[in-house]
N, C-alpha and C positions, 0 to 999 in steps of 0.2 A: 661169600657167594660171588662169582665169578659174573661180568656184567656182562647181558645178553648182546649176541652179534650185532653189526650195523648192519641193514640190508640195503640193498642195492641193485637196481634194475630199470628198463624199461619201462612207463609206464605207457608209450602211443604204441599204435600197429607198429613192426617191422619193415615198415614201406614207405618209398619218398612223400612227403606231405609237406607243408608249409612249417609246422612246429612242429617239433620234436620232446619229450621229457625226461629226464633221467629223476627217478626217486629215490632217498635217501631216508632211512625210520632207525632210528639205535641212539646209543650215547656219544658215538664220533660222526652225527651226521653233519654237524658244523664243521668238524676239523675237514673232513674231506673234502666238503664242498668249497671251502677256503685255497683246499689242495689245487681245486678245480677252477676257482672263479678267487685267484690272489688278492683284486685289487675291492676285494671284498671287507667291510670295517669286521675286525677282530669280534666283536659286540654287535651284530647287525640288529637290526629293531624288527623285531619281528611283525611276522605280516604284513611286510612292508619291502615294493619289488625294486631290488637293484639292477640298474642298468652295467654288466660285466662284462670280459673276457675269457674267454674260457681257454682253457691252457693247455700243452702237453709237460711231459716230463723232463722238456728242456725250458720249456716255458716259454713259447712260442708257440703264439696266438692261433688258436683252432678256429675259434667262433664268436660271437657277441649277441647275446642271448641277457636272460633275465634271470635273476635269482630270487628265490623267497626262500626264508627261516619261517618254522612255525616250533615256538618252544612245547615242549613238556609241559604241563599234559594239554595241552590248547590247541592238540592238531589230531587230524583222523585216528592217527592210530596210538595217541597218548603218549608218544612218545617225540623225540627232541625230530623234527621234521625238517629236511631241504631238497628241494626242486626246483632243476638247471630246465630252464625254457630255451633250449634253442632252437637253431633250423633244423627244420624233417627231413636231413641226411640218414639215411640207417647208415652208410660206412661212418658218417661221425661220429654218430650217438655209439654207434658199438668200440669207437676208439674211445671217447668218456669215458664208458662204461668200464672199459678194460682199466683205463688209468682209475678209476675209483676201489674197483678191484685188487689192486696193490694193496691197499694199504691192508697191516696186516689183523685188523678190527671189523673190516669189509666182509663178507662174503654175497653170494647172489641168490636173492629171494627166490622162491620154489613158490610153485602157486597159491593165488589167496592167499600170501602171507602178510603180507601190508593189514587185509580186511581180518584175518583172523587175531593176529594182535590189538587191531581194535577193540576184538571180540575181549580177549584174555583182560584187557587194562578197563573193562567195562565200561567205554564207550557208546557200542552198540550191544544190541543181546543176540542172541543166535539170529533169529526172524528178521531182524535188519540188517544183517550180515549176510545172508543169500536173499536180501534182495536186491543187496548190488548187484549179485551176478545173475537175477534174474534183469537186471533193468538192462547192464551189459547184450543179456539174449536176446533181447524183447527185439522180436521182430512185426508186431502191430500195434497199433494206437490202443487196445485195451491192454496189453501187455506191457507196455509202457507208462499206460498211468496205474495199474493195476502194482506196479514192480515202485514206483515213485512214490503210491501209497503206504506199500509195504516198510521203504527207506524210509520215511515217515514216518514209522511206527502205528498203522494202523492195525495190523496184524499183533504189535508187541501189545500194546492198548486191550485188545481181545482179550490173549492171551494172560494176559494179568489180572485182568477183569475175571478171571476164573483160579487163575494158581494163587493170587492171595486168600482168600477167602477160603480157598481147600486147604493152604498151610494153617490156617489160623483152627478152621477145626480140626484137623489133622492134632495140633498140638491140644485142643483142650480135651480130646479125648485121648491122648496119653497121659495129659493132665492127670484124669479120671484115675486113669488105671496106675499108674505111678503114687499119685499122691492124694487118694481118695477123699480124706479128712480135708485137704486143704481146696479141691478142687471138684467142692459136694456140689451140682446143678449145672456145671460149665457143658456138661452133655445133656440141657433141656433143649427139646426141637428138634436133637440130631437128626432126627428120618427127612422132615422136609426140607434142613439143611442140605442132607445128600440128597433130596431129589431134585432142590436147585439146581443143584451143581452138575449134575447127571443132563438135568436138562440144557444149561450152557454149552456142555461139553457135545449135546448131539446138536445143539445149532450150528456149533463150530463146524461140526462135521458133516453139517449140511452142504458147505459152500465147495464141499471136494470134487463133485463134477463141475462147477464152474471154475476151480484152480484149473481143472486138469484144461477145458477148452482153452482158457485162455494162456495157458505154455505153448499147446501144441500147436492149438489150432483146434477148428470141427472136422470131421472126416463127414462127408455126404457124397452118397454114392447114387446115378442113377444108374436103374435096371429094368429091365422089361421085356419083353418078344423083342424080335428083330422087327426093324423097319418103322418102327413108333414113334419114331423123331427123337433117340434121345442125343446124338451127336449134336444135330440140330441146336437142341436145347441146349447141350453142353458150353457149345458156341457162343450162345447169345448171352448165360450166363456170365461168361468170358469177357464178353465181348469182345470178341477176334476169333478170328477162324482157327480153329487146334484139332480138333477131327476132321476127317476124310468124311462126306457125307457123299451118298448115292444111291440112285432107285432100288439097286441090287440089295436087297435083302443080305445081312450080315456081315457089312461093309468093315466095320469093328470086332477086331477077332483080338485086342487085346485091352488092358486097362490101360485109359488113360488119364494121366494124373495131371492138375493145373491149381494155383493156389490165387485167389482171390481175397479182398478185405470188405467188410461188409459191413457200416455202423461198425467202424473199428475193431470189429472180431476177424478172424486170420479164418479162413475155412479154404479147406483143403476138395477140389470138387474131384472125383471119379467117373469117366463114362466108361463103361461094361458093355463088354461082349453082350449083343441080344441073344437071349432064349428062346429054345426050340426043340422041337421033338427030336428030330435028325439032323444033326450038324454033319458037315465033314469034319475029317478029322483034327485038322487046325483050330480050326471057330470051333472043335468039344473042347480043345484045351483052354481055347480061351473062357468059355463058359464055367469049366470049373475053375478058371481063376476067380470069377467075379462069384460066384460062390462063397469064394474063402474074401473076397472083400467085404459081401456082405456081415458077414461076422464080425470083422471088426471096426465096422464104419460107428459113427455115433449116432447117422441118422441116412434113412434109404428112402429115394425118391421114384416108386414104380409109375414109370411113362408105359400106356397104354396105347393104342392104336384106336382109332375111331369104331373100328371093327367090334371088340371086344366085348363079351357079354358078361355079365357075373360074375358067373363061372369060372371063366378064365383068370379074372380077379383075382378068387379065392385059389387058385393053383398057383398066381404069381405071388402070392402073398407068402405063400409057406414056403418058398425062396428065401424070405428075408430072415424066416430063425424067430430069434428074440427081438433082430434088430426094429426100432420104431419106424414105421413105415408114412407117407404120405401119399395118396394117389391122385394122378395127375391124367387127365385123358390130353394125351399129344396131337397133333396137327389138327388143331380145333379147326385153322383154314381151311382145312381138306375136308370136317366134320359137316362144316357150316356150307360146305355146297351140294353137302349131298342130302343135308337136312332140308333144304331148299328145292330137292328133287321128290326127297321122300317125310314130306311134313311130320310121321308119325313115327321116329326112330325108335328101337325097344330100348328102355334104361336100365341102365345098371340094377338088377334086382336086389331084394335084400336080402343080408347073408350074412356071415359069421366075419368080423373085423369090421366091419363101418360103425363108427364111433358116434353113440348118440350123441352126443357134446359136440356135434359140428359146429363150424359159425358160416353166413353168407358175408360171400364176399361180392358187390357187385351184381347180385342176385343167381350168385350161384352156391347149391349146399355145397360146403367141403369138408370133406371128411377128411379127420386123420386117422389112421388104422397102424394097429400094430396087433400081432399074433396074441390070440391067447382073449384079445378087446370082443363085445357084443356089444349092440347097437338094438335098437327098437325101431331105429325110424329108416325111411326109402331116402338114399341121396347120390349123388352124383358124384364122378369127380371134377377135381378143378380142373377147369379149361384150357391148354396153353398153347399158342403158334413160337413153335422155336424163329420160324420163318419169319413171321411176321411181328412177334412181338408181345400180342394177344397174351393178357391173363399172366407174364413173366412177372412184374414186380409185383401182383398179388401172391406169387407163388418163393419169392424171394421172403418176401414179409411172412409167408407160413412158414417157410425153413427154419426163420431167424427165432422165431414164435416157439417152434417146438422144441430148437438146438439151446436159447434162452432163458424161457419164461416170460418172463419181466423184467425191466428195468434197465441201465445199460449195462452192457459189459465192463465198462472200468471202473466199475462201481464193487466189485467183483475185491475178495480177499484174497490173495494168491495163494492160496492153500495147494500144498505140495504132497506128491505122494509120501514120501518122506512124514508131512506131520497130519497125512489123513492116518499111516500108524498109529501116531503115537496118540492121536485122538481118538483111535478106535481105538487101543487100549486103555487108554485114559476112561471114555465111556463105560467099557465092558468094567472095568472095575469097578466104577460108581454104581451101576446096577445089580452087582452083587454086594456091595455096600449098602446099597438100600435093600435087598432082599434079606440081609444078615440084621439091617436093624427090629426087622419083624420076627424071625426067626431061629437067631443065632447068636453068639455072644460079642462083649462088647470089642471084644480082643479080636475075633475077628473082622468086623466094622472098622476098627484102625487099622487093622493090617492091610484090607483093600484100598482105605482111603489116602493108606502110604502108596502104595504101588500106583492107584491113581498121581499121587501126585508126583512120582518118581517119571511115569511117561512122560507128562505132561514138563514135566522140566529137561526131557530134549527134544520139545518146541523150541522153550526160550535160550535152552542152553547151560538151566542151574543143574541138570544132572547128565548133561551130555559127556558124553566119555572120550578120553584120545582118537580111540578107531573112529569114532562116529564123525570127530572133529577135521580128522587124516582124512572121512571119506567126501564130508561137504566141501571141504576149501579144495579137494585135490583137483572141482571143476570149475574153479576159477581159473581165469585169466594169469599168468604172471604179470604184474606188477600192480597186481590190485589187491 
């Protein structure tokens, strides 16, 4: 059997920087980088940084940089390891590169391939092998420790915590059927065995819209009539001016998008075209953009006008769909002068979507409302001055509250669409494993509790196939 390529590539950005790396992972990763850095000992000690020269192909000094060896199997990717540390030239590092390239052992790594032979020489398992390249993406503080935990193995940890114990019954109930006389009782319990495991696997599957937040981000859209203050608001959430605000009624005739970090969650904020009977024709196009925003936001924040009664509420509501609604009465500054005029203003009556499970805040009820919710009790919405300020970080802390739950976000399992799959297959098995142990034969009850555990092994990667392997690393990075 013919010994695997040497690879070789890049591992910093393409762009000037102070350092530069060139990485080396195969069986001639010594010889070449010797190629490269001659005045290098034949035996270097590994993990241990030499001060070199770095060379061309007449041998004439390019650079003076650093070298490390990391032997088989004692480096990332379990294989003989060296990396040239020099200056953060790209025309340098691409001349290296080219000279490392000659040799005829060399070729040049294709993406994720450094991280995925880590994968192959069992290093890492699947789930810590994209979360390099989740830590690589992590564009916010939960996304980064959430991605650091994962490298960490807190996600393989989980996921073991449940594919051992499924292989182990998996095997005593082939035990069973295979070798009756020898493996008489090894199937006592089996029902609440699988419904353990059944229940593990939909814990796991719990944490899937908190993976998905913390990749993306939250999407929160405001919406409401024109003139409500939600630019305003937009603003302030911001902080910085990003909308056009003006007295003129429909000032926003498109989406606009600004992304913010909030207690280390990434959210993405939306201000929409305001609603109205009769738009011109512009401001309708914009209106049914924010329509199809509302669909796909994760959470909709309906800005009210001081004006507004009910009524009106319940028509802005069914705007939002499915989507989870909060309601906010806008330019409370403007409310609060005219409540001062007219001491007895009519309140918000009660109606279909005000959530009896309000909480006060500050001593005001605040409802959160989404489509489809009923309520028993009379309450108000929360109060806020885009203007002035009024009522905004009460209303930051409810976004965070509904987009959340609890606890922080980096606390959070990076669970991936990719293995909210294989989880949900994983579950849907166990359930009719457990329904087949009431029901059905025993030969069916291991046949689900194989296919559970067949899912469940491209999580960690024990049954994950070529294509699936082709399709994870093909979003890595080169030279990771």
């Amino acid at each position: 059997m013919s010994s695997p390529a040497t690879l070789a590539a890049l591992a910093t950005a393409p762009t000037a920087g102070a350092v530069g790396i060139l990485r080396l992972s195969g069986p001639a990763s010594l010889e070449v980088g010797r190629m490269l850095a001659p005045g290098v000992p034949a035996s270097p000690t590994p993990r241990h940084a030499y001060l070199a020269s770095f060379v061309d192909s007449s041998g004439a000094a390019l650079d003076e940089g650093l070298f490390l060896f990391f032997r088989a199997p004692h480096s990332f990717t379990g294989e003989d390891v060296v990396e040239l540390q020099a200056h953060g030239s790209p025309r340098l590092l691409r001349m290296l590169l080219a000279r490392a390239l000659e040799h005829p052992a060399v070729r040049h790594a294709g993406p994720g391939e450094f991280t995925r032979r880590a994968f192959l020489h069992g290093r890492i398992d699947l789930t810590r092998a994209e979360a390099v390249a989740d830590l690589v993406a992590a564009d916010s503080e939960a996304a980064v420790r959430a991605a650091a935990a994962g490298l960490a193995g807190a996600l393989a940890a989980r996921v073991r915590g449940l594919e051992e114990p499924l292989r182990s019954l998996h095997a005593d109930l082939e035990g069973v059927l295979n070798f009756p006389e020898e493996a008489e009782g090894a199937d006592a319990g089996m029902e609440a065995r699988v419904s353990e495991l059944r229940s593990t696997a939909d814990s796991l599957l719990a944490e899937v819209g908190r993976g998905r937040l913390v990749r993306r981000g939250a999407r929160v859209a405001l919406y409401g009539p024109v003139n409500a203050g939600k630019s305003t608001l937009f603003n302030r959430l911001l902080g910085e001016q990003r909308a056009l605000v003006d007295e003129e009624p429909g000032t926003t005739r498109d989406v606009l998008e600004a992304r913010v970090e909030w207690e280390g969650l990434g959210v993405v904020l939306l201000d929409t075209a305001g609603l109205r009977e009769a738009p011109g024709r512009v401001e309708a196009l914009g209106i049914a953009r924010t329509r199809e925003v509302l669909a796909a936001v994760d959470l909709a924040v309906l800005v009210l006008p001081p004006e507004a009664s009910g009524d009106e509420a319940q028509r802005w509501l069914r705007d939002a769909g499915a989507t989870p609604v909060l309601l906010v009465a806008g330019k409370c500054d403007v409310r609060g002068s005219r409540e001062r005029a007219d001491p007895h203003p009519d309140p918000l009556p009660e109606g279909e979507g005000i959530d009896s499970g309000s909480t006060r805040d500050a001593g005001t009820l605040t409802p959160s409302l989404s489509r489809g919710e009923r309520g028993s009790g009379r309450g108000s919405a929360l109060a806020v001055s885009g203007l002035t300020g009024e009522g905004v970080e009460s209303l930051r802390s409810q976004m965070l509250s509904r987009l959340w739950g609890g606890g922080a976000p980096s606390a959070v399992a990076l669970v991936s669409e990719r293995h909210a799959d294989a989880l949900r297959r994983t579950a849907d098995a166990l359930s009719r494993a457990e329904r087949a142990c009431r029901f059905s034969t025993l030969e069916v009850v291991s046949g689900e509790v194989g296919l559970a555990l067949e899912s469940l092994g491209e999580v960690s990667g024990t049954s994950a196939s070529e294509a699936l392997l082709d399709a994870i690393f093909q979003r890595f990075c080169i030279g990771k």
